[in-house]
Phi, psi and omega in degrees: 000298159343279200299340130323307180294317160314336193246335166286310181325296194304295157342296201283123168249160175065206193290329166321317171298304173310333192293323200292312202291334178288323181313306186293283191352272169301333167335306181299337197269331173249040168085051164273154182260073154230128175328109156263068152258302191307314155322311152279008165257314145316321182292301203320312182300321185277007175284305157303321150288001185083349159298302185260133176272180172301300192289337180283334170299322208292318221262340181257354137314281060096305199253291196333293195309320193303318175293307198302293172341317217240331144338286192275337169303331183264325197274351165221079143356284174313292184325307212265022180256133192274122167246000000 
C-alpha cells in the first residue's frame, strides 16, 4: 500500500502536487483530520525527489497554514482571546 501511495505521490509533478498540499492544509482549518507536520514533512521528502521545488512548496505551505489558522481563530473565537 506504502508503495502505491508513493507512486501516486510521485505522479503530480507541478502545481497538482502544491494543489493537493494547499487543499489537505486548509482542509485541516475545516476539521479534516490531518497532521499538518506530517504532511509537510512529506511534501518536504518529496522535494527531494524532485517533484516539488522548495520555493515554491515554502510559499503555497506558507499561505495554507495562514488559511487553516486563521480558519479555526474565526470558528472559535473564545479560545484566542488573550486576558
Amino acid at each position: 500500500m506504502f508503495e502505491s501511495l508513493m507512486a501516486f505521490l510521485h505522479s503530480l509533478q507541478g502545481w497538482p502536487a502544491y494543489a493537493l498540499v494547499f487543499g489537505i492544509l486548509v482542509g485541516s482549518g475545516f476539521g479534516l483530520p490531518m497532521n499538518e507536520d506530517i504532511l509537510l514533512v512529506t511534501a518536504a521528502a518529496l522535494t527531494l525527489s524532485g517533484v516539488m521545488a522548495p520555493w515554491p512548496l515554502i510559499a503555497v505551505a506558507w499561505c495554507g497554514l495562514l488559511i487553516a489558522d486563521g480558519l479555526v481563530a474565526q470558528q472559535s473565537p473564545r479560545v484566542m482571546v488573550v486576558t
